[in-house]
LORO-341223 format. One record per atom (N, C-alpha, C): residue number from 0; chain; atom name; x, y, z. Coordinates in Angstrom, 1 decimal. Example, Ala and Ser with C-alpha at 12.3 -4.5 7.8 and 13.67 -1.06 7.14 Angstrom:
> nr, kette, atom, xx, yy, zz
> 0, A, N, 13.2, -5.7, 7.8;
> 0, A, CA, 12.3, -4.5, 7.8;
> 0, A, C, 13.2, -3.3, 7.8;
> 1, A, N, 12.8, -2.2, 7.1;
> 1, A, CA, 13.7, -1.1, 7.1;
> 1, A, C, 12.9, 0.0, 7.9;
# end
This chain:
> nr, kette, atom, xx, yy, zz
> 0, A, N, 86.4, 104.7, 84.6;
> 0, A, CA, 87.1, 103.7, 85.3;
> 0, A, C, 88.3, 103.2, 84.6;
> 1, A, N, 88.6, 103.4, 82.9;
> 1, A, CA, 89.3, 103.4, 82.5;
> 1, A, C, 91.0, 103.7, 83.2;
> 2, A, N, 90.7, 104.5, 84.1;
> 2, A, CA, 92.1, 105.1, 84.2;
> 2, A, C, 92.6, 104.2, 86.1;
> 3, A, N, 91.3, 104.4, 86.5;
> 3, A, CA, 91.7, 103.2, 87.5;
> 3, A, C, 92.6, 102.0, 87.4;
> 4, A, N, 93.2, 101.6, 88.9;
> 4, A, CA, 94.2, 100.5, 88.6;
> 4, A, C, 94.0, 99.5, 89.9;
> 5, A, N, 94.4, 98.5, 90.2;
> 5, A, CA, 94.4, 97.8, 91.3;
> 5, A, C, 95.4, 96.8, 91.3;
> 6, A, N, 95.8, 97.0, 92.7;
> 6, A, CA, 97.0, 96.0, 93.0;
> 6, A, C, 96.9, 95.0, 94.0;
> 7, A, N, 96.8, 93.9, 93.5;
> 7, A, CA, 96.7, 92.7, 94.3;
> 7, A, C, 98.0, 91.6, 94.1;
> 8, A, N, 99.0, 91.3, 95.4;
> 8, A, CA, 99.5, 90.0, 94.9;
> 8, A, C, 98.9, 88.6, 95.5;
> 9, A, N, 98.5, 88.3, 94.6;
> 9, A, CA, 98.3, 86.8, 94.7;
> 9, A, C, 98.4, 85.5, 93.6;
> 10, A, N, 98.9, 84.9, 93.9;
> 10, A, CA, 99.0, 83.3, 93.0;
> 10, A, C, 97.9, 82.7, 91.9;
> 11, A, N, 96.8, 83.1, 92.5;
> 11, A, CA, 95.9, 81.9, 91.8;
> 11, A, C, 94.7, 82.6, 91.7;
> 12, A, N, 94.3, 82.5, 90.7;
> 12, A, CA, 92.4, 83.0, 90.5;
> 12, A, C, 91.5, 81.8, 90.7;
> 13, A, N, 91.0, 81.9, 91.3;
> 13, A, CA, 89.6, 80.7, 91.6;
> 13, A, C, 88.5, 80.2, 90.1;
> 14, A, N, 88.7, 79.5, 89.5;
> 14, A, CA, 88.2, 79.3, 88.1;
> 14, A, C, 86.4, 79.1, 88.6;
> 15, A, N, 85.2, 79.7, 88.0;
> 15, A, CA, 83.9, 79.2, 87.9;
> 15, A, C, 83.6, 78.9, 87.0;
> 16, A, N, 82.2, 78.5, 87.5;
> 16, A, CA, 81.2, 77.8, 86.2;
> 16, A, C, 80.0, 78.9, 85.9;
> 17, A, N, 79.3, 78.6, 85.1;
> 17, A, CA, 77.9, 79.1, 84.6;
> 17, A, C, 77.3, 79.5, 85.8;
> 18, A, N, 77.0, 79.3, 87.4;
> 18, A, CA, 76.7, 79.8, 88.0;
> 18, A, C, 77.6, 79.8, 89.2;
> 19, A, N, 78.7, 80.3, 89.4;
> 19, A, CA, 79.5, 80.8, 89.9;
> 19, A, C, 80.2, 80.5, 90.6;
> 20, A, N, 80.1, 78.8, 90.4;
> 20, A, CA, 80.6, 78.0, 91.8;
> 20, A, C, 82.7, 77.5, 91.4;
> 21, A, N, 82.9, 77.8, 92.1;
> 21, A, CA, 84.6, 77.9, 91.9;
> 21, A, C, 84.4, 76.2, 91.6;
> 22, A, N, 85.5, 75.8, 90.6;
> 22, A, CA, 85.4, 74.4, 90.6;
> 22, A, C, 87.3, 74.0, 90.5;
> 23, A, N, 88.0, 74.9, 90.0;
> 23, A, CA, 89.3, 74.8, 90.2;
> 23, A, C, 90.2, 76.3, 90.5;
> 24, A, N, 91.3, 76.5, 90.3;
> 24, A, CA, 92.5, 77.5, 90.2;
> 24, A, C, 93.2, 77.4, 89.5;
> 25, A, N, 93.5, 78.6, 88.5;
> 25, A, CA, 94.7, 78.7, 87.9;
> 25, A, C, 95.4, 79.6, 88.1;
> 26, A, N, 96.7, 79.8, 87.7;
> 26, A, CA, 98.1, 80.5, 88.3;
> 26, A, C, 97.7, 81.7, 87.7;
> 27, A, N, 98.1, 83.0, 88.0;
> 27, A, CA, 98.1, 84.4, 87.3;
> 27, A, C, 99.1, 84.5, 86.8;
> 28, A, N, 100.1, 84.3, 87.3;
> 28, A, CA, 101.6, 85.0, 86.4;
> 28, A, C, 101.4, 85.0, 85.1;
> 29, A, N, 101.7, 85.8, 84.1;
> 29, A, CA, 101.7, 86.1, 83.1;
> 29, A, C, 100.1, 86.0, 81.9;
> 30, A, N, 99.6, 86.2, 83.1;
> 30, A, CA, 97.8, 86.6, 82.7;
> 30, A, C, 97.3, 88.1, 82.8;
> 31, A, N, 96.5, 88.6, 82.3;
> 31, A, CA, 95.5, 89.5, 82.3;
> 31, A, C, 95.4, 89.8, 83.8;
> 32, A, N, 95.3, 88.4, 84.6;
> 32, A, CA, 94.6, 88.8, 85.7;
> 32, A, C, 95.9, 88.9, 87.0;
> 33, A, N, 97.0, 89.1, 86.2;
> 33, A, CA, 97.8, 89.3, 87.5;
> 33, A, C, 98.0, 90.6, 87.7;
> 34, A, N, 97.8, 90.7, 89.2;
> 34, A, CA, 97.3, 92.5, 89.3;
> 34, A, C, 98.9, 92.9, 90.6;
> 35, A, N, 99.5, 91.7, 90.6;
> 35, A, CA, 100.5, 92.4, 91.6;
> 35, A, C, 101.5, 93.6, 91.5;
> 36, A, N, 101.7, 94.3, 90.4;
> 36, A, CA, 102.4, 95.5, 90.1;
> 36, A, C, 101.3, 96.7, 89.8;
> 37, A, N, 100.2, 96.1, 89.8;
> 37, A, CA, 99.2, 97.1, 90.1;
> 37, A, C, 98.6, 97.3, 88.3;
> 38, A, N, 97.7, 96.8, 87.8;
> 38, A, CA, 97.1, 97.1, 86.8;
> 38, A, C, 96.0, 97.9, 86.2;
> 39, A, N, 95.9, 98.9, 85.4;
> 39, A, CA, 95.2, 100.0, 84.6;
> 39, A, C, 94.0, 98.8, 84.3;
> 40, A, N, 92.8, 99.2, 84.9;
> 40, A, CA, 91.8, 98.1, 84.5;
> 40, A, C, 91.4, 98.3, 83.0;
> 41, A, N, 91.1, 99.7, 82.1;
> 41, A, CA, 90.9, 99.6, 81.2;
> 41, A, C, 89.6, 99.0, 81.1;
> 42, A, N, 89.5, 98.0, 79.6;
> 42, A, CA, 88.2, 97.0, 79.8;
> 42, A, C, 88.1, 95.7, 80.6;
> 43, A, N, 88.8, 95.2, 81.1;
> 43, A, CA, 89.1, 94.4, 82.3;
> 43, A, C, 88.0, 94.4, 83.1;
> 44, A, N, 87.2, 93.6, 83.1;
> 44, A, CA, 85.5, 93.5, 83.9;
> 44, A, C, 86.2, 92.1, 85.3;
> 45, A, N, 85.9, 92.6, 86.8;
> 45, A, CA, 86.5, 91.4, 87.3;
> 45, A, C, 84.9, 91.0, 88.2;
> 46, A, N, 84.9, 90.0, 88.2;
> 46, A, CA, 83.9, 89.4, 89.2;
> 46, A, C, 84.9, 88.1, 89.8;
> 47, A, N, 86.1, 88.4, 90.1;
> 47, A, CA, 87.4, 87.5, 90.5;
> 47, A, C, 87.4, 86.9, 92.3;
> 48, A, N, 87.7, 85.9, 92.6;
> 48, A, CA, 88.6, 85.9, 93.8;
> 48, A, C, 89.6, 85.0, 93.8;
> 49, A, N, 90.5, 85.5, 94.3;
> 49, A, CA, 91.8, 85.3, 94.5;
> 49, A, C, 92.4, 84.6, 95.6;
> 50, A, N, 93.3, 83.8, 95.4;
> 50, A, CA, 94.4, 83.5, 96.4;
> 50, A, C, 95.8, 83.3, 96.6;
> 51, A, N, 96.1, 82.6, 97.7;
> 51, A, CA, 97.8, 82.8, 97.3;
> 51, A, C, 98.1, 84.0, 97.5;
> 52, A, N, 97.6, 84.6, 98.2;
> 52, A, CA, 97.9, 86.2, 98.9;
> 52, A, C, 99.2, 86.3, 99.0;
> 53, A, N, 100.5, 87.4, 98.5;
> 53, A, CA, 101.1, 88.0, 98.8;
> 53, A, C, 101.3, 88.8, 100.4;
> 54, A, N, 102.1, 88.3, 101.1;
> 54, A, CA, 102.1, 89.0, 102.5;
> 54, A, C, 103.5, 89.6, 102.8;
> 55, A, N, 103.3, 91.0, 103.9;
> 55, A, CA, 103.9, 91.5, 104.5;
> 55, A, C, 104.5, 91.5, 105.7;
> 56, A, N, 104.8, 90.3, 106.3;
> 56, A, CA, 104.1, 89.7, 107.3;
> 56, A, C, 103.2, 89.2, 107.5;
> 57, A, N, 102.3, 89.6, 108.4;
> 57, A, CA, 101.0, 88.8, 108.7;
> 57, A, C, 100.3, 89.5, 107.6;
> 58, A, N, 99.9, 90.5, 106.8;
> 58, A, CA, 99.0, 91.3, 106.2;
> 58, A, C, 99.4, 91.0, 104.8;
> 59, A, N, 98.3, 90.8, 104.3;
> 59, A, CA, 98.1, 91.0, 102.6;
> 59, A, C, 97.7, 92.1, 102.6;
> 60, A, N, 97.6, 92.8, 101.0;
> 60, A, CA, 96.8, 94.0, 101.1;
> 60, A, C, 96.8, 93.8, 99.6;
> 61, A, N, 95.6, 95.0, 99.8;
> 61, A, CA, 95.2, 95.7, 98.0;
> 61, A, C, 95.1, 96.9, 97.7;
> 62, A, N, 95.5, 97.5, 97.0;
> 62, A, CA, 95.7, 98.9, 96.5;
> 62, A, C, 94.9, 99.0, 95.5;
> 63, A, N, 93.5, 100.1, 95.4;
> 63, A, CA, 92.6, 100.7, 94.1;
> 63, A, C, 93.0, 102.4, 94.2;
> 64, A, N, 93.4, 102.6, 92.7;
> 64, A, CA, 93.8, 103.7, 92.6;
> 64, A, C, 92.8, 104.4, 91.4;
> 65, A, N, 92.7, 105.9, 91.6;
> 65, A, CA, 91.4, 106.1, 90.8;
> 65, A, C, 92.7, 106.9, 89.8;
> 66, A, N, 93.3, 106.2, 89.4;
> 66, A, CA, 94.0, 106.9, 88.1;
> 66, A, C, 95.2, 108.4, 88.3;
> 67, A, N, 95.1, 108.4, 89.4;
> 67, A, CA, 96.5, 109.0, 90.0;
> 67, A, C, 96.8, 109.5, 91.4;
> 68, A, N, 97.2, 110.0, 92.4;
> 68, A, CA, 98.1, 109.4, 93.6;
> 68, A, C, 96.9, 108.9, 94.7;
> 69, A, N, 95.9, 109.5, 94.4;
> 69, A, CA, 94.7, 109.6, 95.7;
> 69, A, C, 94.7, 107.4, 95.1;
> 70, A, N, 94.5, 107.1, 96.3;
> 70, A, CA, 94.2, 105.7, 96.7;
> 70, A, C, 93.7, 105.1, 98.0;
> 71, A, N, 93.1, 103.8, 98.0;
> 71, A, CA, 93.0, 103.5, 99.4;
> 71, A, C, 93.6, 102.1, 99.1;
> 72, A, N, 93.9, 101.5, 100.6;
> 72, A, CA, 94.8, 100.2, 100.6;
> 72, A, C, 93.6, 99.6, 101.5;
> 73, A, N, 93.4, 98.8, 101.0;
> 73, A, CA, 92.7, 97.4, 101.8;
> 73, A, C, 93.8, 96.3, 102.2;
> 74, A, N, 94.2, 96.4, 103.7;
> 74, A, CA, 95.0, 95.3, 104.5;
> 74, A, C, 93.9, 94.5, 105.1;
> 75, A, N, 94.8, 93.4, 105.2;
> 75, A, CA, 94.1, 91.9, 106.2;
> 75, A, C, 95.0, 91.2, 106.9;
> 76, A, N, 94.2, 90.8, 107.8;
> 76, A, CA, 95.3, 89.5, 108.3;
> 76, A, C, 95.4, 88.3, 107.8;
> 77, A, N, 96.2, 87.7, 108.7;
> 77, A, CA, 96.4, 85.9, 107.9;
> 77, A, C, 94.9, 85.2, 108.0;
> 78, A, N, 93.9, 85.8, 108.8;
> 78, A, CA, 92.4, 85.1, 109.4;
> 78, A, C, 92.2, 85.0, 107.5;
> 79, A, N, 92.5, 85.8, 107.0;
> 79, A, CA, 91.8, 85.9, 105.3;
> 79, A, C, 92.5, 85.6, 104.3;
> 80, A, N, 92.3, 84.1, 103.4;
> 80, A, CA, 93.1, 83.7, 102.5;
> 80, A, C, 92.7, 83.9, 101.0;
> 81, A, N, 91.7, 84.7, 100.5;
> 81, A, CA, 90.9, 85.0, 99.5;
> 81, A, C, 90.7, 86.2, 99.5;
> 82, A, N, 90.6, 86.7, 98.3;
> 82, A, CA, 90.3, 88.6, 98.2;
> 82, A, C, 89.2, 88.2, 96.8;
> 83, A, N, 88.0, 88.8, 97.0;
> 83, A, CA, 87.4, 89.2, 95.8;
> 83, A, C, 87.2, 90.2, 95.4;
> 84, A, N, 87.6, 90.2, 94.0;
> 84, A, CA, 87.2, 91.9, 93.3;
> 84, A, C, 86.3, 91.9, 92.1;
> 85, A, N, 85.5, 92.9, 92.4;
> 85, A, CA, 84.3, 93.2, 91.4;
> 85, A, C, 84.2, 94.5, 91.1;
> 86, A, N, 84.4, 94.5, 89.7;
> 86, A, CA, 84.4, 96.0, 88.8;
> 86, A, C, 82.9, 95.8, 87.9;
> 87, A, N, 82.8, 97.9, 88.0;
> 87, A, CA, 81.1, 97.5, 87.7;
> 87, A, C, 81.5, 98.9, 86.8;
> 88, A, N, 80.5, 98.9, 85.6;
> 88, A, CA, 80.5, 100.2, 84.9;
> 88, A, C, 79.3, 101.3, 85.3;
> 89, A, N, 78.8, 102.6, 85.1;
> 89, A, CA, 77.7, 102.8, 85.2;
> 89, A, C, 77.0, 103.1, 86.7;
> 90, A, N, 77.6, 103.0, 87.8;
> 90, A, CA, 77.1, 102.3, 88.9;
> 90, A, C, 76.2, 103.8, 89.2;
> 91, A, N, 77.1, 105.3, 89.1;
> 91, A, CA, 76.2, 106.4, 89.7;
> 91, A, C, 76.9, 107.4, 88.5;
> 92, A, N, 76.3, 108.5, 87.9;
> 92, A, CA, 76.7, 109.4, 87.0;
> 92, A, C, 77.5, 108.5, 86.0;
> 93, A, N, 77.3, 107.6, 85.2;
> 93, A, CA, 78.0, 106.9, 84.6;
> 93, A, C, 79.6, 106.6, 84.8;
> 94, A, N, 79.7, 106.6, 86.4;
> 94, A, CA, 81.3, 106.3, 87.2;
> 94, A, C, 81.1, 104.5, 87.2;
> 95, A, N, 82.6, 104.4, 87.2;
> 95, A, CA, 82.7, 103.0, 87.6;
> 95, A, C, 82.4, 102.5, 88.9;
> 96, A, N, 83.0, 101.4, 89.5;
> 96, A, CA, 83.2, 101.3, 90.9;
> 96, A, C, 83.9, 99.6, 90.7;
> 97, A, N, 84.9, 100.0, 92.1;
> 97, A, CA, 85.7, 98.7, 92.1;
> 97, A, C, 85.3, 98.3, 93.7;
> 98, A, N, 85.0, 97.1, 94.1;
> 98, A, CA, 84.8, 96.4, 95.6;
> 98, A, C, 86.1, 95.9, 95.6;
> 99, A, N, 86.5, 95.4, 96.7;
> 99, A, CA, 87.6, 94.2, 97.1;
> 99, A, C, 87.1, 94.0, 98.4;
> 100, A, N, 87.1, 92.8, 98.6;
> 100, A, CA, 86.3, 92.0, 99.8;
> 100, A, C, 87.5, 91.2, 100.5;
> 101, A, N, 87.5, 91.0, 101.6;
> 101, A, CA, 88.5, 89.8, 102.0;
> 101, A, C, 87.9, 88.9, 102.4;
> 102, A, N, 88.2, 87.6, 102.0;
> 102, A, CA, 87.3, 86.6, 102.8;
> 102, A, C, 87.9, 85.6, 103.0;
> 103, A, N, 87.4, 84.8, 104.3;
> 103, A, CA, 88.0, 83.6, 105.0;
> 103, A, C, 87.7, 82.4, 103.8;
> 104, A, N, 86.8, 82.4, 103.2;
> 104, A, CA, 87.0, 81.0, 102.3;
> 104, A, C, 85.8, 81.6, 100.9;
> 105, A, N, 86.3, 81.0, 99.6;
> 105, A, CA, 85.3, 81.4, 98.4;
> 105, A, C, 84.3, 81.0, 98.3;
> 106, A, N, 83.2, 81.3, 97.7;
> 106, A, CA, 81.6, 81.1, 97.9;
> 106, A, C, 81.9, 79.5, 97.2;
> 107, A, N, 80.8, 78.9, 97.8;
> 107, A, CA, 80.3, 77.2, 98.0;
> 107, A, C, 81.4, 76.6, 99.4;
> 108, A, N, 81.7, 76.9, 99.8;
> 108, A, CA, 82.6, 76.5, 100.9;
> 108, A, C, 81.8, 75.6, 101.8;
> 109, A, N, 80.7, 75.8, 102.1;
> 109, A, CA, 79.6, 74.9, 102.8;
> 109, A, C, 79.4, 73.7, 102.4;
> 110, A, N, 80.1, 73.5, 101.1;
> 110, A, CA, 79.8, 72.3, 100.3;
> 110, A, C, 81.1, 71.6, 99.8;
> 111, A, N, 82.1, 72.7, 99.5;
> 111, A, CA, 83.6, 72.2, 99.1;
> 111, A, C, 84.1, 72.1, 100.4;
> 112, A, N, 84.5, 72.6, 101.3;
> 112, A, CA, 85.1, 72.6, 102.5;
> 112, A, C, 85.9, 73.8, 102.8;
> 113, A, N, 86.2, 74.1, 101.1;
> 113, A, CA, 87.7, 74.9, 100.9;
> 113, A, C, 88.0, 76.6, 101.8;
> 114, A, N, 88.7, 76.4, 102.7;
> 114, A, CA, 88.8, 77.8, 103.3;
> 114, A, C, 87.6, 77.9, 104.3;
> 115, A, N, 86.5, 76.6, 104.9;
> 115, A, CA, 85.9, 76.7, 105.6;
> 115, A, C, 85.8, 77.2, 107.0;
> 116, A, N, 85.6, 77.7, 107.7;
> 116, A, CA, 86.0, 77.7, 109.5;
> 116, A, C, 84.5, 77.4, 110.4;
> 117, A, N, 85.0, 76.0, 111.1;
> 117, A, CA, 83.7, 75.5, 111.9;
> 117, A, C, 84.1, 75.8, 113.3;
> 118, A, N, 83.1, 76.4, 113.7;
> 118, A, CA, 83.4, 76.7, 115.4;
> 118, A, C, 82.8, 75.8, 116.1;
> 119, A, N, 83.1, 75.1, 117.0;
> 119, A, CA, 82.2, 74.6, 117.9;
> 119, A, C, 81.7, 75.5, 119.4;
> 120, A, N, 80.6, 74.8, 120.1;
> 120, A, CA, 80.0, 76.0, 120.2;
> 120, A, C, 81.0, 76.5, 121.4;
> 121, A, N, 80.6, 78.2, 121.7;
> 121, A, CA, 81.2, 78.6, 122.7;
> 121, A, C, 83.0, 79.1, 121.9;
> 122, A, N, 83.1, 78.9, 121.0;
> 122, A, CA, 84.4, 78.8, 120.5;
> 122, A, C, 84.5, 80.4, 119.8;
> 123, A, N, 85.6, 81.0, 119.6;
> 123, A, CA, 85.8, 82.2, 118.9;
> 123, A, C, 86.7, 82.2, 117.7;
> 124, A, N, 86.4, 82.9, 116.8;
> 124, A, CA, 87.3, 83.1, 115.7;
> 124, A, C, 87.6, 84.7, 115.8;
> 125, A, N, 88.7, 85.2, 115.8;
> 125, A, CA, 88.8, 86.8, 115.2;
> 125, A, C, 89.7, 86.9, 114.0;
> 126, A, N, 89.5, 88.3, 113.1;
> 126, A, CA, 90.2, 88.2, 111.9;
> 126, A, C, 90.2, 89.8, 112.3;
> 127, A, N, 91.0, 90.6, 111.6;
> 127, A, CA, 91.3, 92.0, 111.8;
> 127, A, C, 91.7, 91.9, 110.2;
> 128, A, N, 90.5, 93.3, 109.6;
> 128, A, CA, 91.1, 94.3, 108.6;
> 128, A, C, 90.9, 95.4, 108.6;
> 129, A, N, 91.5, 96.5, 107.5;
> 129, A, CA, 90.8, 97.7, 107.5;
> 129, A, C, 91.4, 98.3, 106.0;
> 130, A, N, 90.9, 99.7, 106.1;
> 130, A, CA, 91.3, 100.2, 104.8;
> 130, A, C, 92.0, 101.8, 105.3;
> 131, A, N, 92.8, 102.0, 104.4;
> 131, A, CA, 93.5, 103.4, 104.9;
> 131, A, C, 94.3, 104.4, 103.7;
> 132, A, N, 93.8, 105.3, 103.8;
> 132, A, CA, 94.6, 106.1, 102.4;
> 132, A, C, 95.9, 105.8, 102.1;
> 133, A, N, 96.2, 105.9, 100.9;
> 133, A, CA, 98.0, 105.6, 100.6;
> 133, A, C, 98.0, 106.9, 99.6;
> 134, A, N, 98.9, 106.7, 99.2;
> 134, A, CA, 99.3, 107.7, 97.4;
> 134, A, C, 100.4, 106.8, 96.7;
> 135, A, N, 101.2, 107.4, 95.6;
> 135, A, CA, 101.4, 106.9, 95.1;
> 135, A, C, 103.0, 106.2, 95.6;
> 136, A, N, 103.5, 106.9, 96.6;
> 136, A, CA, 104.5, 106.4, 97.5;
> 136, A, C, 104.1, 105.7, 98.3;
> 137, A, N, 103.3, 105.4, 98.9;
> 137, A, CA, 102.9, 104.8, 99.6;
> 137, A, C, 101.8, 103.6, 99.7;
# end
């Protein structure tokens, strides 16, 4: 997984505690963890989420690349203001593996508020994502 990379733009990493509960944000720029030009994970272990999404329009996205052109792009809509990424070593034949999740608000949200969405009843929410091959142009 060494040679893997991922590209995410966004502003802010969600800071946790001892058991995983976000308690503040700090900025990425000029951190380890700013992944918007697309970074070589290397030893870089992420159990991260993110915000401050980078958009194309309505769409943020994320790009994991397994170390040269073959990739896939994970896009979202505006419905999703958080991206979590989890890098694992070991997972099958001693390969790595990288997730990226999009989500409408970061875990404890039931309790913080933060990025929460309450329906009342009868009421609808839609969000639209998906994932789609790229390379390295694209």
């Amino acid at each position: 997984m060494s040679s893997a990379s991922v590209e995410l733009t966004a502003s802010e990493r969600l800071l946790v505690d001892e058991a995983a509960i976000p308690f503040g944000r700090r900025a990425v720029a000029g951190t380890q963890y700013d992944l918007s030009r697309g970074r070589k994970l290397g030893g870089l272990r992420l159990d991260d989420a993110f915000t401050g999404l980078g958009r194309d329009g309505a769409r943020a996205s994320a790009v994991v690349r397994a170390g040269n052109d073959r990739g896939a792009r994970l896009w979202m809509d505006e419905s999703f203001q958080f991206v979590q990424v989890f890098t694992a070593e070991g997972i099958a034949h001693d390969a790595g593996a990288i997730a990226v999740e999009p989500m409408t608000c970061p875990a404890n949200a039931f309790n913080s508020g933060d990025g929460l969405l309450v329906l009342d009843p009868r009421a609808e929410w839609t969000g639209a994502w998906g994932i789609e091959p790229t390379s390295r142009s694209g």
